[in-house]
Structures are given as structure tokens and as C-alpha cells.
N, C-alpha and C positions, 0 to 999 in steps of 0.2 A: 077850683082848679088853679087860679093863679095863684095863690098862697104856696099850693102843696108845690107849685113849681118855682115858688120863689124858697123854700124851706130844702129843699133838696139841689138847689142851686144851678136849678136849668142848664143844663148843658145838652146838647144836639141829641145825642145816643138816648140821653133820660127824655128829652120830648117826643123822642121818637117812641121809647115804649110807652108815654101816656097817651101819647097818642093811636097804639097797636090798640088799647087797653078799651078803649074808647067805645073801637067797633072799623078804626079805619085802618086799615092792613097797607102797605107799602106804601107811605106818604115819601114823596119827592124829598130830595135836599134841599129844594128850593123853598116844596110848601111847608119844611121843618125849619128852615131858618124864618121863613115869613112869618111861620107864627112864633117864634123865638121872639121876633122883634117885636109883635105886637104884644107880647107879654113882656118883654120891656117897656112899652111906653105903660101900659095900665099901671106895673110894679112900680115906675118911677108917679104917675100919677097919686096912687093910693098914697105913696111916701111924702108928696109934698102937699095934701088936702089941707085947709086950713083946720084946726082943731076947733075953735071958737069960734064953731058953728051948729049951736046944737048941744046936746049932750053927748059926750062921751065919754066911756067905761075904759077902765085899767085895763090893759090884760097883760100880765108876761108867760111868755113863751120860751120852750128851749126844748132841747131832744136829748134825749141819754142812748149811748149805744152797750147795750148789755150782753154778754157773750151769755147762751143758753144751753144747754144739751139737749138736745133730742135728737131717737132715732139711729142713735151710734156717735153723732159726732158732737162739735161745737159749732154754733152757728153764733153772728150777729143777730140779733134784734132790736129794731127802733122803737124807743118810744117818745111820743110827744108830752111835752109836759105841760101843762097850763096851767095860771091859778089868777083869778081876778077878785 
């Protein structure tokens, strides 16, 4: 969960639907910004872990946004791109 809301760049309205998405139906402003903020400190966490501890793997990351047709019209589609 925090990736996908560090990747789509957390903003109140987007945690609000991960949070509908979830199973929790009208979460406060309060308890959407609370948990905003505790996904800032884990996002800022994970960003400054030390590396040279342990083994750790490559990964690059990016999104492509592809216009698609279906259904009549054009749509955006996301995709994630990974490769390690």
C-alpha cells in the first residue's frame, strides 16, 4: 500500500479512494490526513534506510500512460514498468 501511494503521489482525494477501496466507507478528513502523514514518515523512512545492510537488489521503476480504445471511446491506461 505505501509504494502504490507513494507511485500515484498521495494526495487526500487518492487516499481517500484507497482507503473506500479498502472496505472503509467515509473516512473523516482528519483520519485521511492522519493517515497521509503516517505515510509520509514510513515513505520518508524507507527513502533513507541504510543500504549497506544486507543484500540488496536493483530494481528501476517507471509508469507509462497509454491512451487505449475501448468500448467507443479513448481511455488512459497505467502501466507499471519494472525491470531488475
Amino acid at each position: 500500500m505505501v509504494a502504490t501511494c507513494y507511485l500515484l503521489g498521495v494526495s487526500t482525494r487518492r487516499m481517500e479512494k484507497l482507503v473506500e477501496s479498502l472496505g472503509i466507507t467515509r473516512p473523516s478528513k482528519s483520519q485521511v490526513s492522519g493517515m497521509a502523514r503516517d505515510l509520509d514518515t514510513q515513505v520518508a523512512d524507507f527513502r533513507h534506510r541504510p543500504l549497506d545492510e544486507g543484500p540488496c537488489a536493483f530494481l528501476a521503476a517507471d509508469a507509462l500512460v497509454l491512451k487505449v480504445r475501448g468500448g467507443g471511446r479513448v481511455v488512459n491506461v497505467h502501466a507499471l514498468v519494472a525491470s531488475g
